[in-house]
N, C-alpha and C positions, 0 to 999 in steps of 0.2 A: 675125748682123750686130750684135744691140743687146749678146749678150753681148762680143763684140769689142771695143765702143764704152765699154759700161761698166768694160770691166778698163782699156781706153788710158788713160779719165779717171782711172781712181783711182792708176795709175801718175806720171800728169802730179802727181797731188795730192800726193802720197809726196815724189816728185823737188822738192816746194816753188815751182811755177808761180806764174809771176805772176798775184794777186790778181784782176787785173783781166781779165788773159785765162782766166784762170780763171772768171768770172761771164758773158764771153761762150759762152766753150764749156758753163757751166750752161743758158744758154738756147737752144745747140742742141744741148743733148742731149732739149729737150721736142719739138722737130723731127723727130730722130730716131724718139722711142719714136712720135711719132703713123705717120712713114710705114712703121717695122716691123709697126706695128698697122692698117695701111691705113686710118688715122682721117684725119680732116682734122688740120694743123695746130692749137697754139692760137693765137689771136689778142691781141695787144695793144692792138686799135683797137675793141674793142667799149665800146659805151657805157655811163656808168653805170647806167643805166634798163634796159640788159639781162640788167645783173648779180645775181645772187641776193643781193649784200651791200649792193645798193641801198636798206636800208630802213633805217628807226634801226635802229643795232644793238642787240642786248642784252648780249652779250658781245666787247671788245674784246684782239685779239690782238695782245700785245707784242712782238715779238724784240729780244735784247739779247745782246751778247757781256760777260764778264766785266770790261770795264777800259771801261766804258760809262755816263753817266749814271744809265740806268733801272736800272742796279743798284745805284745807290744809292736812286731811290726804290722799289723793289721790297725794299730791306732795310727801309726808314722807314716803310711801311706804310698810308700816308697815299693812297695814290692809290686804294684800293679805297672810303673814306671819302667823299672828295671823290665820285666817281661814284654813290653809293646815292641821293641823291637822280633821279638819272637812271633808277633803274633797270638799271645799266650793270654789271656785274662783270667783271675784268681774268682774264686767260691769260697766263702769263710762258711763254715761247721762249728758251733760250738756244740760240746761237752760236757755234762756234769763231771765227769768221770775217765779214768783210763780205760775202765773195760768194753765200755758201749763204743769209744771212737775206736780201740783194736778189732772190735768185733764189725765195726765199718770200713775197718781198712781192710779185716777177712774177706768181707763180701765184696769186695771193689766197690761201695758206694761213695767213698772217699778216697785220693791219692797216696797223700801223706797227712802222717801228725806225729805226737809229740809225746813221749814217756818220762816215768823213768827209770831205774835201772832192773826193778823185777818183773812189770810187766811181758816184756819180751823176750822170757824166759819164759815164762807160762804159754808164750802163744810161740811158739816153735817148737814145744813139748809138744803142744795141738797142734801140729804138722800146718799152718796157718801161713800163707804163702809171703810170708813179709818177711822185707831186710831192710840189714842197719846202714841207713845212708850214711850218718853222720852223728857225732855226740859232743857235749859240752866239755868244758872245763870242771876239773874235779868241784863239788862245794860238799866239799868234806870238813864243814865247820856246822854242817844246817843238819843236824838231829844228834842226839843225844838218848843216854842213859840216866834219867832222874831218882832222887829218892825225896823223901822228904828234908828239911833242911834238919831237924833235929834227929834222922836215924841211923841207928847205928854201924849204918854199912858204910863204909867207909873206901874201900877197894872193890876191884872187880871182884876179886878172891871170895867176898863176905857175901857175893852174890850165891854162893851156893844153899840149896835148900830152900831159898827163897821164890815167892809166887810174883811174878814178873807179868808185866799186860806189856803187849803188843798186839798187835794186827799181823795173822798168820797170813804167810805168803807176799810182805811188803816186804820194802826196803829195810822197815825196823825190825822185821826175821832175821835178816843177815844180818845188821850189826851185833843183834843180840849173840847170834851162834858165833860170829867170830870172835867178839869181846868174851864169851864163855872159854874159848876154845884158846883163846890168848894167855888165860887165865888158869888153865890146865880144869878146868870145870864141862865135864859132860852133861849133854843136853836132861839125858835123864836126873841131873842133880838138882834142877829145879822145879817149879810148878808154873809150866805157861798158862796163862792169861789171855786166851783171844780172842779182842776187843777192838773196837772200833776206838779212831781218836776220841771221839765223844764219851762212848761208855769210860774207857779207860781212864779219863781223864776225871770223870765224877768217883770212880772206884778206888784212883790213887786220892782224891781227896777226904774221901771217907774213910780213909787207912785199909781197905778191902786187899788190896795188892802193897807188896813192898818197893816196888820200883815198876818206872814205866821206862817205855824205848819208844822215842815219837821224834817228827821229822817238821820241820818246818811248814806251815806258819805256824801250827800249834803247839811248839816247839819255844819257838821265841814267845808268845802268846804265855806259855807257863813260867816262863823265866822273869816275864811279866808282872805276871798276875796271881802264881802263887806262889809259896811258901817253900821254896825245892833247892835242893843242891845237885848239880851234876857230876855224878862220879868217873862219868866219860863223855867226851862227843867223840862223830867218827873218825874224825882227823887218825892218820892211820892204823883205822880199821876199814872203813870204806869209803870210796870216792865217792860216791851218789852222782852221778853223774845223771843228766839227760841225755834221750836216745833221740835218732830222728828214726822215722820207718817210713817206709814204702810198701804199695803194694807190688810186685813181683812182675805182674804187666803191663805196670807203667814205669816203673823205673828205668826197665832195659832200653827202651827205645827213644827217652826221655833224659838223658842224660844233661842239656843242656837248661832245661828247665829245675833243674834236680841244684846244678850248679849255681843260677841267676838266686833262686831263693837259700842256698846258704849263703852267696858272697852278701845279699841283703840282709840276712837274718843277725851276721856278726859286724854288719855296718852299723845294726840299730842295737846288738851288745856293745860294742864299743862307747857309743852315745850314751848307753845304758850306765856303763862303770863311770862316764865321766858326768853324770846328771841323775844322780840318785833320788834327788828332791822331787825331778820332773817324774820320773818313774813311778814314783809314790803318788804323785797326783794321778795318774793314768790310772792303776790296781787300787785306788785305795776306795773308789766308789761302786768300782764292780765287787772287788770282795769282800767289803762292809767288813774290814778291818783296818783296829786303831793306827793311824797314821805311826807314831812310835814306833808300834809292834813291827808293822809289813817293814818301815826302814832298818831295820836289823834285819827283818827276812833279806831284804832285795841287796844289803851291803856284805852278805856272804852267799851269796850263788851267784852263779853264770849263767845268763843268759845266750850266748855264743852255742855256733853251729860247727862246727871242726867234721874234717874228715875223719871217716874212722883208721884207728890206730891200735898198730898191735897190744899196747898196753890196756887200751878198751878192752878188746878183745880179750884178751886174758882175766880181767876183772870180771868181765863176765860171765867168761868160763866156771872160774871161781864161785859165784854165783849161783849156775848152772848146777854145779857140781854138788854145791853145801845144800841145795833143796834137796837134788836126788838123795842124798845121802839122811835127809831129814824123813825121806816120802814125801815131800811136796810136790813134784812131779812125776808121771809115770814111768821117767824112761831117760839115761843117758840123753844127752845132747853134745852137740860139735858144733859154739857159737860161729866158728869159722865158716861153715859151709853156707849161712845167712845173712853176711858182709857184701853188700852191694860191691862189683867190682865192674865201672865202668869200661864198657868195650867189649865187656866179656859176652 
């Protein structure tokens, strides 16, 4: 049964599954192996006092994917500095993906890593013991709604009726639903599309779809590279923001460690807005993207680590809210009750 279980996953993986059902089926496939192994379940409601990472740590565990903050301060070198007064030494994790580092941050095999703004919405749906330490500056210039440059849509308005590609359960979900909803256009008035940036992006050029919703780098990449006019970016409709998360027992009793790597994290954003060029040198060999392209990615996002804020919070709710009301998630959520709150 579990090898059965493991070849369907990594079929689903292959075929380019959604991101997000992707991170839930990571979390029942630990379901799985427990009742193939007639073990109990794991738990995500265990307390931090019961955890074995409940005590200062000594070493702290990063995950990062390559087109990520922490990799540019894992290039700069400065985060291992800042923590020696602590006692503290860093582990870097890299990432394909959002869903396999959430599903390391479930399991406690990692501390912290790095989103952004729908994944941890899926994984608080999944009762999945992580909170929001910290988030970026809005970059609510980095995705957009394309069409082609010669079609006839002209307005959000003209989007109705129309077969739209996105990637179900991303960031470009929610821009979609709120530029619809902006627009006095219900969900049922169009025909979604859900596709991977790759597929979408061969399906918009073969005229297959009438408009795509994609998010940076492949974003700037088509602004690039093909033939498109954008009818909207998100600029108010969505913040896009980056998340930071924690796992639950390490956070609590870790606070000072939690701190040393955001005051670093927005010393080396800072560097970052004012050295664009150097940045582009850093990402432009890991992610084998044209220097051009990634410099319009890196000159509208944020790289910065901020505490979290009620208007975060609220954006997310929002969020939270627009899947449930979609069925994207099983279940109400209260983003509030999963805001790390130091001390507590």
């Amino acid at each position: 049964m579990l090898k059965r279980l493991i070849s369907f996953l990594a079929q689903l993986w292959r075929s380019h599954l959604s991101l997000a059902v992707l991170f839930l089926l990571g979390i029942s496939l630990n379901w799985a192996i427990a009742a193939c192994n007639n073990t109990p379940p794991p738990t995500s409601s265990a307390s931090p006092a019961a955890s074995p990472t409940a005590t200062a740590a000594k070493v702290v565990r990063i995950g990062h994917q390559k087109f990520d903050p922490f990799t540019l301060v894992k290039a700069r070198g400065g985060l291992e500095k800042r923590l020696q007064p602590l006692g503290v030494s860093v582990e870097w994790k890299e990432f394909q993906s959002g869903p396999p580092m959430l599903e390391a941050l479930n399991v406690g095999s990692i501390d912290i890593g790095r989103t952004g703004d729908a994944p941890p919405v899926f994984a608080q749906a999944a009762n999945a013991p992580l909170l929001y330490i910290g988030g970026s500056a809005p970059k609510d210039r980095s995705s957009g709604i394309l069409v082609p440059a010669n079609s006839a849509i002209q307005t959000l308005g003209d989007l109705r009726g129309k077969k739209i590609a996105f990637t179900k359960g991303s960031s470009a979900n929610y821009l979609l639903a709120k530029a619809l909803k902006s627009a006095g256009i219900k969900w049922a008035d169009i025909e979604p599309a859900n596709l991977t940036p790759a597929d979408a992006r061969a399906a918009f050029q073969q005229g297959k779809v009438d408009a795509w919703v994609i998010w940076d780098p492949f974003y700037a990449a088509a602004q690039a590279q093909v033939d498109i006019r954008v009818v909207k970016d998100s600029k108010g409709l969505a913040a896009n923001r980056d998340f930071y998360l924690a796992n639950q027992s390490f956070a609590q009793p870790n606070p000072k460690i939690i701190e040393a790597i955001r005051e670093e994290t927005q010393a080396v954003a800072t560097w970052a807005d004012a050295n664009p060029e150097e940045v582009v040198k850093i990402l432009a060999p890991l992610l084998k993207i044209d220097v051009s392209i990634l410099d319009v990615v890196t000159r509208r996002r944020s790289y910065g680590f901020e505490p979290i804020q009620a208007d975060m919070v609220a954006e997310q709710q929002e969020i939270a809210d627009t899947f449930f009301e979609l069925g994207l998630i099983p279940k109400q959520i209260k983003v509030e009750e999963v805001v790390w709150k130091p001390g507590n």
